[in-house]
PDB file with one MODEL, atoms N, CA, C and O in Angstrom:
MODEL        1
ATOM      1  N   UNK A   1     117.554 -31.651 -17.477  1.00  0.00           N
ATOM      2  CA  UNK A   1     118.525 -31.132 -18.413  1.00  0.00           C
ATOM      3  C   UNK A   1     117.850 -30.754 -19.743  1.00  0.00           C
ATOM      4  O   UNK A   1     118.361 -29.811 -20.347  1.00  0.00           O
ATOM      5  N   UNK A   2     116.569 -31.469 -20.389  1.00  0.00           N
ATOM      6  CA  UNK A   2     116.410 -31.230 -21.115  1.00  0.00           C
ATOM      7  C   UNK A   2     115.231 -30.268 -21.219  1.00  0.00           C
ATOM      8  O   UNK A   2     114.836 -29.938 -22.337  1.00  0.00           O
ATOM      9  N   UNK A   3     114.751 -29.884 -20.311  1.00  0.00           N
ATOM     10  CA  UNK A   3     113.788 -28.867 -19.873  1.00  0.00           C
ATOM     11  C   UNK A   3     114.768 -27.425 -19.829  1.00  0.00           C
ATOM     12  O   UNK A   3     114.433 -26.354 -20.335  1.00  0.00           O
ATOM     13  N   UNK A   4     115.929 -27.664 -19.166  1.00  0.00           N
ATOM     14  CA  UNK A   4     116.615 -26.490 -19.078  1.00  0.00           C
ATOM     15  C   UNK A   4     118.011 -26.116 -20.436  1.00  0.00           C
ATOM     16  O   UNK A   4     118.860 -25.228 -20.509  1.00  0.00           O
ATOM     17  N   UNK A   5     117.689 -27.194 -21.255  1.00  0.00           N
ATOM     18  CA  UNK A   5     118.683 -26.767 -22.448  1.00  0.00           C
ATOM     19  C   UNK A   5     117.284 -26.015 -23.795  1.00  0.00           C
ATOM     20  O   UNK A   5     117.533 -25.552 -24.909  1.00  0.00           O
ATOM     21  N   UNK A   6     115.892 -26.159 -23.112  1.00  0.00           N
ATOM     22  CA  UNK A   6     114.675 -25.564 -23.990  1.00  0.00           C
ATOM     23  C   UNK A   6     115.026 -24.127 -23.309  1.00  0.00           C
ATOM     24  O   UNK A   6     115.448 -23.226 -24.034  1.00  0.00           O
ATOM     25  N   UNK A   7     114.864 -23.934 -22.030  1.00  0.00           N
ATOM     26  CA  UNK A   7     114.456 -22.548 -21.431  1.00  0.00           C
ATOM     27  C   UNK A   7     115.701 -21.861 -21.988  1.00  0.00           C
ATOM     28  O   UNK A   7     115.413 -20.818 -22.575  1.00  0.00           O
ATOM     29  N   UNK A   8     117.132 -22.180 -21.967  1.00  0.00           N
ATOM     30  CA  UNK A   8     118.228 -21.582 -22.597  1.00  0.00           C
ATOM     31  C   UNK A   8     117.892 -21.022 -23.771  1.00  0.00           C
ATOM     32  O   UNK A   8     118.328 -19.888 -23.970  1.00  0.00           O
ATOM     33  N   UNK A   9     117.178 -21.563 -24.663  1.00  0.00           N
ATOM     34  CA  UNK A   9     116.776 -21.209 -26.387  1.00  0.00           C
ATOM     35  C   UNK A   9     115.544 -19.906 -25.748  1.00  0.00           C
ATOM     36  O   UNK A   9     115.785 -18.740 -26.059  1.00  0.00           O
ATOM     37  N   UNK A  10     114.484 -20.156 -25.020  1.00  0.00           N
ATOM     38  CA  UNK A  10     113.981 -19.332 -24.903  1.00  0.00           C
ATOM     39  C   UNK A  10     113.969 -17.915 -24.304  1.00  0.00           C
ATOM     40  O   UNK A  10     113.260 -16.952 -24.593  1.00  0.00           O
ATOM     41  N   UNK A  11     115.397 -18.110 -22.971  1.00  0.00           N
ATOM     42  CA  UNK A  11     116.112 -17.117 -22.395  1.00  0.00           C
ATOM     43  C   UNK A  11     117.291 -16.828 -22.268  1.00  0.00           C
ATOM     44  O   UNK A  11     117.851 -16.795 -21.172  1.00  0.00           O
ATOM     45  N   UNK A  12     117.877 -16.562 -23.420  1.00  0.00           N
ATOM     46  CA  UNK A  12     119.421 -16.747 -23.805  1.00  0.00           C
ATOM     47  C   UNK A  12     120.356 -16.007 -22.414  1.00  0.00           C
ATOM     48  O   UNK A  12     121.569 -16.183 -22.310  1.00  0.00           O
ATOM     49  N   UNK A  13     119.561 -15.190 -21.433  1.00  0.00           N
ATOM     50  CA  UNK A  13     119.925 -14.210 -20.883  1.00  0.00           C
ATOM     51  C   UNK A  13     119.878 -14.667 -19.344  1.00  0.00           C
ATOM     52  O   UNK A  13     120.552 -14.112 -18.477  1.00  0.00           O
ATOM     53  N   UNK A  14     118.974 -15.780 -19.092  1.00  0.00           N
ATOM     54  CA  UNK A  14     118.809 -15.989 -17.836  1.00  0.00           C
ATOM     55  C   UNK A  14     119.612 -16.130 -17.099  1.00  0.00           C
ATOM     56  O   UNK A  14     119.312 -15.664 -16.000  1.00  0.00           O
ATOM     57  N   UNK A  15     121.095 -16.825 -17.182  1.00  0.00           N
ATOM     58  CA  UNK A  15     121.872 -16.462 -16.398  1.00  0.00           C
ATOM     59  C   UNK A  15     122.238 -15.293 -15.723  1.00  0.00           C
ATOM     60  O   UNK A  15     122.317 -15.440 -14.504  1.00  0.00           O
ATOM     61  N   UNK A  16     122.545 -13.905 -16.256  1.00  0.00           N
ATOM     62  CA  UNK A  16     122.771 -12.959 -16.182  1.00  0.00           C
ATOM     63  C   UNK A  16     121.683 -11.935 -15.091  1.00  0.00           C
ATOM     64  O   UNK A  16     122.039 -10.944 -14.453  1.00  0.00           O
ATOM     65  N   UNK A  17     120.375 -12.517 -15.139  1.00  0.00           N
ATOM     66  CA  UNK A  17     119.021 -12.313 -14.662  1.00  0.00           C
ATOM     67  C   UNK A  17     119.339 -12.920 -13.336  1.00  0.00           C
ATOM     68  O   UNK A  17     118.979 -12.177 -12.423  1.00  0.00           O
ATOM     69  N   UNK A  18     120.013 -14.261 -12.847  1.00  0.00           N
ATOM     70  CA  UNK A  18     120.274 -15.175 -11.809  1.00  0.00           C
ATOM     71  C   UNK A  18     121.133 -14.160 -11.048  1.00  0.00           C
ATOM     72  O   UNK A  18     120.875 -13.851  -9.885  1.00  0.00           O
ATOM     73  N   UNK A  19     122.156 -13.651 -11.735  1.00  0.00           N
ATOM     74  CA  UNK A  19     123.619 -13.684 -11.347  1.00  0.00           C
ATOM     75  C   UNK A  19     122.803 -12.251 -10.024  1.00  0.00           C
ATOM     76  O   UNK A  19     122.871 -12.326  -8.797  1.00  0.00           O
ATOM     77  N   UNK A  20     122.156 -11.175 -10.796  1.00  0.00           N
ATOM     78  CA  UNK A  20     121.810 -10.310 -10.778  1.00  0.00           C
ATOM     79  C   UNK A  20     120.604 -10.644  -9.257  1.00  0.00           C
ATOM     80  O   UNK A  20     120.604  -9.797  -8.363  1.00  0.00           O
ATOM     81  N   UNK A  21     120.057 -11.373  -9.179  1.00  0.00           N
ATOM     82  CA  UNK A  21     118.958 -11.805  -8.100  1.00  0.00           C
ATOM     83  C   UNK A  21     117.537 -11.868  -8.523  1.00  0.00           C
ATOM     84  O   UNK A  21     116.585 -12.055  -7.765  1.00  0.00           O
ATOM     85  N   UNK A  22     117.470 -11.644 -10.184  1.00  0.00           N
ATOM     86  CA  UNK A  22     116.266 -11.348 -10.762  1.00  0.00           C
ATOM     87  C   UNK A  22     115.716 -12.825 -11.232  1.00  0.00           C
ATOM     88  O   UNK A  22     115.740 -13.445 -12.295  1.00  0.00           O
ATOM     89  N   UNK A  23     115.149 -13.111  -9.755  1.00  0.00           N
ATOM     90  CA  UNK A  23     114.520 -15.025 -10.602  1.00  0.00           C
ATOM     91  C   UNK A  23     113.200 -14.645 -11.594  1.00  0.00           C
ATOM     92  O   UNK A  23     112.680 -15.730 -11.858  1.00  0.00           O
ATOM     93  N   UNK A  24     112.519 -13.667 -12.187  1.00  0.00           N
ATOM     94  CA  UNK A  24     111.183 -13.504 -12.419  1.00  0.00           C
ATOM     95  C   UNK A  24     111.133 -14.145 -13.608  1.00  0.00           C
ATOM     96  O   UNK A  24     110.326 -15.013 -13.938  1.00  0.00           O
ATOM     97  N   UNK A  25     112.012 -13.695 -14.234  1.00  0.00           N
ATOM     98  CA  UNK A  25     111.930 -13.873 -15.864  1.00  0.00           C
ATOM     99  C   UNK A  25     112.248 -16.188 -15.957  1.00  0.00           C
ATOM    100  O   UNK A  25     111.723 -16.987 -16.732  1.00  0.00           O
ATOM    101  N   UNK A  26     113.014 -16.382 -15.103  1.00  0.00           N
ATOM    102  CA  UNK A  26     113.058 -17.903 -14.971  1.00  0.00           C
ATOM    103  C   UNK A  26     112.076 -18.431 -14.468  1.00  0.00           C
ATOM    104  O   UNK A  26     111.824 -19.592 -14.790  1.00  0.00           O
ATOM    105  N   UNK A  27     111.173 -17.689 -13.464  1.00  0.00           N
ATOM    106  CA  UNK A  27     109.452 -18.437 -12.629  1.00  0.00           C
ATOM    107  C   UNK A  27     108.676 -18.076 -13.441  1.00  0.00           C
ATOM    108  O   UNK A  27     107.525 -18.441 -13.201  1.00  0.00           O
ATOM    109  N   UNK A  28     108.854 -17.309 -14.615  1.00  0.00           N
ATOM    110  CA  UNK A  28     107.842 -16.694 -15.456  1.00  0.00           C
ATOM    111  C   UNK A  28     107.964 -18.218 -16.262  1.00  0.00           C
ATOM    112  O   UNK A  28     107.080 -19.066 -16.382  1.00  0.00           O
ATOM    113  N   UNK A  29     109.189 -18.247 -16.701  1.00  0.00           N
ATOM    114  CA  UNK A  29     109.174 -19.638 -18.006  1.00  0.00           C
ATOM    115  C   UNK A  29     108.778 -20.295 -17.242  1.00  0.00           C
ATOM    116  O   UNK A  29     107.682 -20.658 -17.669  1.00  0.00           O
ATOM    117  N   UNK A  30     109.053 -20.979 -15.783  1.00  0.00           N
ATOM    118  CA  UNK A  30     108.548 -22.351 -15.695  1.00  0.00           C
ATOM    119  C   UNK A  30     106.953 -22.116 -14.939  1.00  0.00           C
ATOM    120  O   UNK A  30     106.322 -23.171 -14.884  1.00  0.00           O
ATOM    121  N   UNK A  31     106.500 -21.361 -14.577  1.00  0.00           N
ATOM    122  CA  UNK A  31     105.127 -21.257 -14.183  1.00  0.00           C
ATOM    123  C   UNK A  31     104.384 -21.144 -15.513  1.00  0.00           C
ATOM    124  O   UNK A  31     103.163 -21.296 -15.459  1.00  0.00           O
ATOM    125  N   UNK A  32     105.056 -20.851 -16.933  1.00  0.00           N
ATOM    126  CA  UNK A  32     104.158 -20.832 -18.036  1.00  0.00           C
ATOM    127  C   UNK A  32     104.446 -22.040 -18.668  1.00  0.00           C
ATOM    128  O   UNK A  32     103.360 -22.318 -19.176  1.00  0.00           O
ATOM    129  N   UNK A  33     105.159 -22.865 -18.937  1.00  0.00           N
ATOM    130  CA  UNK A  33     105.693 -23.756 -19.250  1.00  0.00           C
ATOM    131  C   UNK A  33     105.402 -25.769 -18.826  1.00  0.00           C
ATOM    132  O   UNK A  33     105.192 -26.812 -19.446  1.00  0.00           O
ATOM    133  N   UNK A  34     105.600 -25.238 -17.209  1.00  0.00           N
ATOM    134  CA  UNK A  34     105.527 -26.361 -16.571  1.00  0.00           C
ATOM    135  C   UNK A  34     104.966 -26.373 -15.643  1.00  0.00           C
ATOM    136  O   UNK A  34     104.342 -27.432 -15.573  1.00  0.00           O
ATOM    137  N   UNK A  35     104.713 -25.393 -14.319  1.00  0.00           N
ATOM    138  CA  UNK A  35     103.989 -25.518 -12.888  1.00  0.00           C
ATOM    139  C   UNK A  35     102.838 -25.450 -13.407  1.00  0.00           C
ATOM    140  O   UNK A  35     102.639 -26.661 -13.312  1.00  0.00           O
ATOM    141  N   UNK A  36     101.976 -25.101 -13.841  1.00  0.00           N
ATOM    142  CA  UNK A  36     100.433 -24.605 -14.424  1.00  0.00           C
ATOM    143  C   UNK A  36     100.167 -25.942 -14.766  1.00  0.00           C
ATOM    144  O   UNK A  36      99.004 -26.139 -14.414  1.00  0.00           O
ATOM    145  N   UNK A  37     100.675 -27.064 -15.315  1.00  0.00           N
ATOM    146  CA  UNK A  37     100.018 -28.351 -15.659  1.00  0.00           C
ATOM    147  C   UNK A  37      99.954 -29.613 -14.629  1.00  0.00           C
ATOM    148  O   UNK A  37      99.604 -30.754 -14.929  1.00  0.00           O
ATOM    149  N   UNK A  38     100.399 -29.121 -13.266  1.00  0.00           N
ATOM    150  CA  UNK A  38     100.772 -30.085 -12.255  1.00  0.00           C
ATOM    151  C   UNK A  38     100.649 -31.414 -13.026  1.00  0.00           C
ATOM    152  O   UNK A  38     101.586 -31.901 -13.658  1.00  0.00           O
ATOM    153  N   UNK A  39      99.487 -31.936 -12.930  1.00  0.00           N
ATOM    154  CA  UNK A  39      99.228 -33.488 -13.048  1.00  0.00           C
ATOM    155  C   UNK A  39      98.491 -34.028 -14.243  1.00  0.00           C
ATOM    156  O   UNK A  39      98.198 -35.168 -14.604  1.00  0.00           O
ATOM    157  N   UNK A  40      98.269 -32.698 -14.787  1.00  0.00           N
ATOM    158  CA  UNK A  40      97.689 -32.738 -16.065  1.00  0.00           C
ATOM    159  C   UNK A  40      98.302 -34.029 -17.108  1.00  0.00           C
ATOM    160  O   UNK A  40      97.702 -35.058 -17.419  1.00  0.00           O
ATOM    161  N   UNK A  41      99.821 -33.556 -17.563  1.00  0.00           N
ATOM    162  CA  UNK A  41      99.990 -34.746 -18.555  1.00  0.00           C
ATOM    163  C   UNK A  41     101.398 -35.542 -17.595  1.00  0.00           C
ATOM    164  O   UNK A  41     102.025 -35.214 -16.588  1.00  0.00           O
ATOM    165  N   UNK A  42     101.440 -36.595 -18.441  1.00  0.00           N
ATOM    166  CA  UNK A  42     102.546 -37.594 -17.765  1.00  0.00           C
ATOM    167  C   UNK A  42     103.961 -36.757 -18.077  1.00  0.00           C
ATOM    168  O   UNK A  42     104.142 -35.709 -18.697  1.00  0.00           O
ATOM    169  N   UNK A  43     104.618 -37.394 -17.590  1.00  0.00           N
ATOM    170  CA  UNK A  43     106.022 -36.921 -17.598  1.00  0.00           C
ATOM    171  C   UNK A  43     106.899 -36.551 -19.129  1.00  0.00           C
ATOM    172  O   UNK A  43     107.560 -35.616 -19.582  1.00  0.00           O
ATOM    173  N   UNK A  44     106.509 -37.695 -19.498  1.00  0.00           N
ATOM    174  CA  UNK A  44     106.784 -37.995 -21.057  1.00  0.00           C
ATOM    175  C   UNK A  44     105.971 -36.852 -21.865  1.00  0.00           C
ATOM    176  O   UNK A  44     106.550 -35.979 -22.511  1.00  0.00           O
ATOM    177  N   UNK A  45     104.667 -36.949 -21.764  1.00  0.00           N
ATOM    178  CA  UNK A  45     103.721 -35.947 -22.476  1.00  0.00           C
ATOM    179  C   UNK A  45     104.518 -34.270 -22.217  1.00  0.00           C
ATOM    180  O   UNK A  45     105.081 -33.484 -22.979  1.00  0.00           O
ATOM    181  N   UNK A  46     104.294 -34.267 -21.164  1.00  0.00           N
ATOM    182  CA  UNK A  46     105.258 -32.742 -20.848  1.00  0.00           C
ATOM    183  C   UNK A  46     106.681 -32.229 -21.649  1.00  0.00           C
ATOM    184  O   UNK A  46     106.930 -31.265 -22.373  1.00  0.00           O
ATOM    185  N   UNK A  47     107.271 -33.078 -21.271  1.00  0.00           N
ATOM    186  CA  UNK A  47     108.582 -33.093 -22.326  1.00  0.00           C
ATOM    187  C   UNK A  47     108.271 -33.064 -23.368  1.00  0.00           C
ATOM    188  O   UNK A  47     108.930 -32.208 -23.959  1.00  0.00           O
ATOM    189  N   UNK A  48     107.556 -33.571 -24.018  1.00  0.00           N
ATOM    190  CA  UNK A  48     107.211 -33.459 -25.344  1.00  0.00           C
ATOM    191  C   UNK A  48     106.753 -32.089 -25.499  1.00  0.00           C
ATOM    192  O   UNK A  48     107.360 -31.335 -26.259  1.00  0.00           O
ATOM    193  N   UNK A  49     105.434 -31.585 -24.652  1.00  0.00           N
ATOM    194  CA  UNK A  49     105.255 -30.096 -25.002  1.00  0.00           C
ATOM    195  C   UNK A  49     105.934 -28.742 -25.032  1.00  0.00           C
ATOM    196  O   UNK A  49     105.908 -27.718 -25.715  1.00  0.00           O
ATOM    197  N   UNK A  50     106.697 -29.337 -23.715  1.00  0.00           N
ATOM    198  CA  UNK A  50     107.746 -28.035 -23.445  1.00  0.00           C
ATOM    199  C   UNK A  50     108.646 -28.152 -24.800  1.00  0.00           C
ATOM    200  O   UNK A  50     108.651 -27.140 -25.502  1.00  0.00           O
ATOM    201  N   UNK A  51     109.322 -29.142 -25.196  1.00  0.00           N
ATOM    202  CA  UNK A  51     110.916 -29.854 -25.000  1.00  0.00           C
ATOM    203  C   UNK A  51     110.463 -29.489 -27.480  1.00  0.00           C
ATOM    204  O   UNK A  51     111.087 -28.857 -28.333  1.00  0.00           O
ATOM    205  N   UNK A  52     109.513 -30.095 -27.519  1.00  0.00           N
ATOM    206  CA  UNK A  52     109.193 -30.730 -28.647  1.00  0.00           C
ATOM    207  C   UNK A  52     110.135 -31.791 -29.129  1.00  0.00           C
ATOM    208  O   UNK A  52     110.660 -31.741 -30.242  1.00  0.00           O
ATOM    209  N   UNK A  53     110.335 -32.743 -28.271  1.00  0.00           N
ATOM    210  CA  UNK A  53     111.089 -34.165 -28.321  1.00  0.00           C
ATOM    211  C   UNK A  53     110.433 -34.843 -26.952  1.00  0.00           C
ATOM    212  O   UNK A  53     109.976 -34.452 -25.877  1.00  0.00           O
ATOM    213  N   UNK A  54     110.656 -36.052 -27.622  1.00  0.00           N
ATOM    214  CA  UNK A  54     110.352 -37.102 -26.299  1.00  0.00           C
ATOM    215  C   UNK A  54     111.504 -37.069 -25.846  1.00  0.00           C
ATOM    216  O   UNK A  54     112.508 -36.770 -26.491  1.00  0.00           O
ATOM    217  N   UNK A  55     111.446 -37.428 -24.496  1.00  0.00           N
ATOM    218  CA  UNK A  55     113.048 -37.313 -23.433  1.00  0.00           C
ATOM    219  C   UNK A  55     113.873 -38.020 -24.247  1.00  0.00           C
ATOM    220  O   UNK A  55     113.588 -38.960 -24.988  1.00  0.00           O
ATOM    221  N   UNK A  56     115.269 -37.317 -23.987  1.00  0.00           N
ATOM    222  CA  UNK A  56     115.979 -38.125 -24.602  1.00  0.00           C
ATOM    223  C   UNK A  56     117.337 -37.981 -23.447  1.00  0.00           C
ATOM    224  O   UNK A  56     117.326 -37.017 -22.682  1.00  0.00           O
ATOM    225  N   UNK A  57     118.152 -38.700 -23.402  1.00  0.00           N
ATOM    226  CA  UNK A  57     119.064 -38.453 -22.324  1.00  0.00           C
ATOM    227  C   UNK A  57     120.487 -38.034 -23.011  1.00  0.00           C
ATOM    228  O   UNK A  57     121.546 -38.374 -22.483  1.00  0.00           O
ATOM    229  N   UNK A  58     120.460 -37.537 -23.803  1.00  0.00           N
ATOM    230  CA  UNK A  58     121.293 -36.942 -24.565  1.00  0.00           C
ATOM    231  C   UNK A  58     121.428 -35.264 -24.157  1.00  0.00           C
ATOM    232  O   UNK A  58     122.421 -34.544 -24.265  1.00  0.00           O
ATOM    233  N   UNK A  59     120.149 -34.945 -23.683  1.00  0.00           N
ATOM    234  CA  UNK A  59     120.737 -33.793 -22.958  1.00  0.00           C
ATOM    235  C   UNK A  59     121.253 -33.831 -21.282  1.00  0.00           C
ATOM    236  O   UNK A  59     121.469 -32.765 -20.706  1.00  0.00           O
ATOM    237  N   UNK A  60     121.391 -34.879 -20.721  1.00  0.00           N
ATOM    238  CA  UNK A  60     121.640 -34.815 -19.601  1.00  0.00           C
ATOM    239  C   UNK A  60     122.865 -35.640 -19.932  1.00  0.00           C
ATOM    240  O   UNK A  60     123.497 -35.884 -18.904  1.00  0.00           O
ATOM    241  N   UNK A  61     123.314 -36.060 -20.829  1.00  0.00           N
ATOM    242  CA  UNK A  61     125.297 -36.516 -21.324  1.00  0.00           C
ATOM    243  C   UNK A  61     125.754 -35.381 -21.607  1.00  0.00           C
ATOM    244  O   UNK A  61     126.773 -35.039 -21.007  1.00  0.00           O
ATOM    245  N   UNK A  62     125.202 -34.524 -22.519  1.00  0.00           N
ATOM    246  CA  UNK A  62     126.001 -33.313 -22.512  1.00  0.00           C
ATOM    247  C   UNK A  62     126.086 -31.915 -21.668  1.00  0.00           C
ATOM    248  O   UNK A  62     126.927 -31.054 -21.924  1.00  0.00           O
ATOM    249  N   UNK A  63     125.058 -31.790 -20.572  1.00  0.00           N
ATOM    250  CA  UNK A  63     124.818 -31.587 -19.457  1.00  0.00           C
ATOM    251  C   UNK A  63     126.560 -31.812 -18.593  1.00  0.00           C
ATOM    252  O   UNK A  63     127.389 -31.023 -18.139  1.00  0.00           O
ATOM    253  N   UNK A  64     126.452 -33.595 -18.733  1.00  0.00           N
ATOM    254  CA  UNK A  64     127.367 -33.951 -17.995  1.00  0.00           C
ATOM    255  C   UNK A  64     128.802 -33.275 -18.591  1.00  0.00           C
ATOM    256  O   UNK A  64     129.522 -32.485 -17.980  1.00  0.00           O
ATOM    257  N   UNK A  65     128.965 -33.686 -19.638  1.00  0.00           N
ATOM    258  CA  UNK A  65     130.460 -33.649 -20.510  1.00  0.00           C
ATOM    259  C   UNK A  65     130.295 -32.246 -20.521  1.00  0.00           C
ATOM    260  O   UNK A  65     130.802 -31.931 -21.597  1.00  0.00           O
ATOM    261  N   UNK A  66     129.773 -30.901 -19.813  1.00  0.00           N
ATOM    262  CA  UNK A  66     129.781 -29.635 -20.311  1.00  0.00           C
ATOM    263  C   UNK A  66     130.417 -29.426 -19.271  1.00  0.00           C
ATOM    264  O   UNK A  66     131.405 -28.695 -19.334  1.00  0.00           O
ATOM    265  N   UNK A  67     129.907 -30.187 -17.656  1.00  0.00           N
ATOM    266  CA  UNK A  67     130.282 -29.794 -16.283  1.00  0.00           C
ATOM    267  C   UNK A  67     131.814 -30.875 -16.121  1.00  0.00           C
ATOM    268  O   UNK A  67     132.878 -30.381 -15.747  1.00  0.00           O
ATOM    269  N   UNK A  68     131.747 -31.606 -16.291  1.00  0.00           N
ATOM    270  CA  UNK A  68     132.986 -32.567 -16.013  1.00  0.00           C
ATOM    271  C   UNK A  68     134.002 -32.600 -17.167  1.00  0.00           C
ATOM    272  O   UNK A  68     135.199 -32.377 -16.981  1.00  0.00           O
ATOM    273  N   UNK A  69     133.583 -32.827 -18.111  1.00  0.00           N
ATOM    274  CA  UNK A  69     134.736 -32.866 -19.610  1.00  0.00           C
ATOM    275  C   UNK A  69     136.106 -32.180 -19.204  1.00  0.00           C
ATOM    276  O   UNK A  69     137.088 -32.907 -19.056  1.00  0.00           O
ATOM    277  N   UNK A  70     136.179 -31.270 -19.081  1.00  0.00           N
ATOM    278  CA  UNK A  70     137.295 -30.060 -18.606  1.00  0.00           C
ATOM    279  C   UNK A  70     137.979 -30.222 -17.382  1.00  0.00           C
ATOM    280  O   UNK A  70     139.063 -29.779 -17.003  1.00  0.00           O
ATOM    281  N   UNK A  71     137.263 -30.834 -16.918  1.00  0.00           N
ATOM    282  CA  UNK A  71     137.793 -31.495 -14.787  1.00  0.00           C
ATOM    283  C   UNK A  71     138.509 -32.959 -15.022  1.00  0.00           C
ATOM    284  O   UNK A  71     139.560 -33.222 -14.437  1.00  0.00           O
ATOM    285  N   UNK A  72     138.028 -33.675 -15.702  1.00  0.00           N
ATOM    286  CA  UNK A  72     138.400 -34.815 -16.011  1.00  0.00           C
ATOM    287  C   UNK A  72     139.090 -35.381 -17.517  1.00  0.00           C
ATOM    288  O   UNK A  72     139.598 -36.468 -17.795  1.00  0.00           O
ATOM    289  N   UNK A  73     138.940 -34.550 -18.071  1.00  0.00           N
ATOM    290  CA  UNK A  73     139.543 -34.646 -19.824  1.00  0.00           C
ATOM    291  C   UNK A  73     139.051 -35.384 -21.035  1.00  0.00           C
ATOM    292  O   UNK A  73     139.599 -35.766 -22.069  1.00  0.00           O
ATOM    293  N   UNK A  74     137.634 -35.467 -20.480  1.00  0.00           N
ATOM    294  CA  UNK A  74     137.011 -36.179 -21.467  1.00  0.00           C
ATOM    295  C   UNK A  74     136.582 -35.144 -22.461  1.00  0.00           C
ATOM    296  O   UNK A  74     135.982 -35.479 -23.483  1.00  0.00           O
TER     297      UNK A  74
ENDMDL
END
């Protein structure tokens, strides 16, 4: 979640690119981003580079409350 609330800032458009069948511009971010470092840094380290925050699970609550909030009324 918090890998994909960074790529949002960086591809305001990617949905639209999805909808369309055009994955390039989304394998472009994560092959520049994230596949290229396989094992290079730890999990934590990564997030930090991509993310510029250490994980925080605050994007995967609002992740949640973005998909459910409205279904359930929270």
């Amino acid at each position: 979640a918090q890998f994909f609330a960074t790529l949002k800032k960086a591809l305001p458009d990617w949905d639209s690119h999805v909808r369309q069948g055009q994955f390039a511009p989304l394998l472009g971010w994560l092959r520049t981003n994230i596949h290229q470092y396989g094992r290079v840094y730890t999990a934590g380290e990564l997030c930090q580079r991509v993310t510029g925050e250490p994980l925080d699970a605050r994007f995967f609550l609002d992740y949640l409350n973005q998909k459910f909030g409205a279904l359930y009324g929270l």
